[in-house]
C-alpha positions in Angstrom: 5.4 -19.6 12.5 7.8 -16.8 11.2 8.0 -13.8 13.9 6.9 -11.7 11.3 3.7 -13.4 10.5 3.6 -13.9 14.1 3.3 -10.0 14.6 1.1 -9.6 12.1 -1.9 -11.9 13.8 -1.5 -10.9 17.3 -1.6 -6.9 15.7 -4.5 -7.1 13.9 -5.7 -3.5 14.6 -3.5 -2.3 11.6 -3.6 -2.8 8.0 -3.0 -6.3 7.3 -3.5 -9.7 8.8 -1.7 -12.9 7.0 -2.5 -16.1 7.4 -0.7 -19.2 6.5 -3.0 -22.6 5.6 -0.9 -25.6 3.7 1.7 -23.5 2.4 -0.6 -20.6 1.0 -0.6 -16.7 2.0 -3.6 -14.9 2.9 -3.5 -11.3 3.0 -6.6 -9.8 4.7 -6.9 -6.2 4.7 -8.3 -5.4 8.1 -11.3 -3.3 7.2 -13.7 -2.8 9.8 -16.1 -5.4 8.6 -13.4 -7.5 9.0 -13.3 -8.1 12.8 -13.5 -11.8 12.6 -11.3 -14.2 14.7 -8.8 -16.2 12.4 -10.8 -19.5 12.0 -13.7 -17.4 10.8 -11.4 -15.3 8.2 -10.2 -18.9 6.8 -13.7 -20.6 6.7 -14.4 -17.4 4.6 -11.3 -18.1 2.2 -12.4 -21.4 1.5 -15.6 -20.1 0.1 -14.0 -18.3 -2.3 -13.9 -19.0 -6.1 -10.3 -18.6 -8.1 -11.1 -15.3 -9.8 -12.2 -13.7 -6.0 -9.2 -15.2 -4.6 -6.9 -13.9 -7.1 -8.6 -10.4 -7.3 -8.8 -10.0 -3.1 -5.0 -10.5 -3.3 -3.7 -8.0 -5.8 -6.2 -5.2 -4.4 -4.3 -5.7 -1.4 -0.9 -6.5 -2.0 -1.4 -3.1 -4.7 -2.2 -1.3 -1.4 0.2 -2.7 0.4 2.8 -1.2 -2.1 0.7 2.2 -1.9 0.9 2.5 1.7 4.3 1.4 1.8 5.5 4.5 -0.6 2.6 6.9 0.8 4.0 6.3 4.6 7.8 7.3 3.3 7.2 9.8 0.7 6.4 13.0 0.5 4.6 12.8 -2.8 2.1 10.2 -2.8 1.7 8.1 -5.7 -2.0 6.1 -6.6 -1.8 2.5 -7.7 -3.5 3.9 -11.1 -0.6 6.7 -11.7 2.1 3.8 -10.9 0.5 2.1 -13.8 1.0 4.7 -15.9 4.4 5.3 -14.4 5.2 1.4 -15.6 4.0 2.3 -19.3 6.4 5.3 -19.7 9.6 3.8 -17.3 12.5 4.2 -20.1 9.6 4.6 -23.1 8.4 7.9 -24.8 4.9 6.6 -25.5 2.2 9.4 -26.6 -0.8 9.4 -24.1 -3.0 7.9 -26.7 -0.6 4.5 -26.7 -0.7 4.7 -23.3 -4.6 5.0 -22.9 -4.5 1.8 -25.5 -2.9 -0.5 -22.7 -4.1 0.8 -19.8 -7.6 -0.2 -18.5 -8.9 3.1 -18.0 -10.9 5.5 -19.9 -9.0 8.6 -22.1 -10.4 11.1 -19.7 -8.8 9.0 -16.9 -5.8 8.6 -18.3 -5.5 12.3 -19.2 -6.4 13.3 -15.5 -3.8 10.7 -14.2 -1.0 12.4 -16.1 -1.7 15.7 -15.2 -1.7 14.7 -11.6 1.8 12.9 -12.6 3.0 15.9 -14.3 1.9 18.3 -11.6 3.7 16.2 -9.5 6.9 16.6 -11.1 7.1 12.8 -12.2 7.0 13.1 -15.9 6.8 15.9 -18.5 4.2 15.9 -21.6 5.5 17.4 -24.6 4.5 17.8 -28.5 5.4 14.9 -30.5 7.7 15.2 -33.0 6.4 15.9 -36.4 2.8 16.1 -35.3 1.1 18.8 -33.4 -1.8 16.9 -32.4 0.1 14.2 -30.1 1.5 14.3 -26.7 4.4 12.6 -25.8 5.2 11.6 -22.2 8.4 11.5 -20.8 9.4 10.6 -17.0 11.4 13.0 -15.5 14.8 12.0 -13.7 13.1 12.4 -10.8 10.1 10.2 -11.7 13.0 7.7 -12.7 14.1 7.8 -9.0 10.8 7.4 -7.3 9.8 4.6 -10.3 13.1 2.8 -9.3 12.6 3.1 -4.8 8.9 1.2 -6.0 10.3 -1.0 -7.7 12.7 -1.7 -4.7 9.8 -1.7 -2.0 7.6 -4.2 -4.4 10.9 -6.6 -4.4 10.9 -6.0 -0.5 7.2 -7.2 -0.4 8.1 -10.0 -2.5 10.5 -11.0 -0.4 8.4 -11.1 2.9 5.9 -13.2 1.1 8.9 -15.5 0.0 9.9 -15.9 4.1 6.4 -16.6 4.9 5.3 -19.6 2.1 8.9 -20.2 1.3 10.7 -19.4 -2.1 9.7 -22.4 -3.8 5.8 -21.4 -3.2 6.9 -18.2 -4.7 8.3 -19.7 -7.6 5.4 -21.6 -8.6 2.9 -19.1 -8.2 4.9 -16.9 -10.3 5.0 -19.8 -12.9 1.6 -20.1 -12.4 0.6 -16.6 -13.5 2.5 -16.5 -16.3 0.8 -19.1 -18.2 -0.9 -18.4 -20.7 -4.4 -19.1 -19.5 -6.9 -19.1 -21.7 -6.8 -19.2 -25.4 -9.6 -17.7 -26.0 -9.9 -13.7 -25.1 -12.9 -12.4 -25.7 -16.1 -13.1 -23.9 -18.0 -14.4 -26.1 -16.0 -17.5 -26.4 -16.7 -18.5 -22.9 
């Protein structure tokens, strides 16, 4: 066992506890409902369907990214505004393309950029040769903070590749970038 997942068992008052079982990660937030010994938190993984599995793991390895910004920076970023941030990195979308691929309401997506805006990271402007759309634009500085994520997210990557190894890593990427289903609307199921 690495030292660093070694760490991570033994101090499992903080944030996260990862387990290791036949060359899979499981990252465990350590939420107070969650003071289970680590047999009881892998019987509970194996009870698990794909679509839980799949959605347990990015909530927390999203927060992991959150909390690993939040704890360094000054301005503190939500998972939702870096979503937003990702749709407008090197882009000048209008806030109505962005709403379009974002899974959140207009209202939300209005509210997020404000609180982006207020914060400095981007800047909302009239569109050219229409009055009626807003176009968004990151700010150098929003460029910066963007870019250090982007760095922390590789670093988080990275730890996950030392503890399954980089050819786990490689597959599950592989893995989530298939093409799925053919189908995408419910009704097809």
């Amino acid at each position: 066992m690495s030292t660093w997942l070694t760490k991570l068992i033994v101090n499992n008052k903080g944030t996260f506890v990862n387990l290791v079982d036949d060359g899979f990660v499981f990252l465990y937030s350590n939420y107070e409902n969650y003071g289970m010994k680590v047999n009881e938190l892998k019987d509970e993984l194996q009870n698990r369907d794909v679509i839980d599995l799949l959605s347990e793991r990015h909530e927390i390895l999203r927060r992991l990214a959150e909390e690993k910004w939040n704890k360094h920076n000054t301005v503190h970023i939500s998972n939702s505004e870096w979503h937003i941030l990702s749709k407008i990195y090197k882009n000048q979308p209008t806030i109505s393309e962005v709403t379009k691929v974002v899974d959140f309401s207009r209202q939300a997506t209005h509210k997020f950029i404000k609180s982006l805006a207020a914060k400095g990271l981007v800047e909302v402007s009239n569109a050219e040769n229409s009055k009626k759309h807003k176009v968004i634009r990151m700010t150098s500085f929003g460029e910066i903070c963007y870019e250090q994520n982007e760095r922390n997210k590789a670093e988080i990557e990275q730890q996950l590749v030392r503890t399954i190894g980089e050819e786990q890593v490689a597959k599950l990427k592989n893995i989530l970038q298939l093409n799925w289903m053919e189908c995408q609307s419910p009704e097809q199921f």
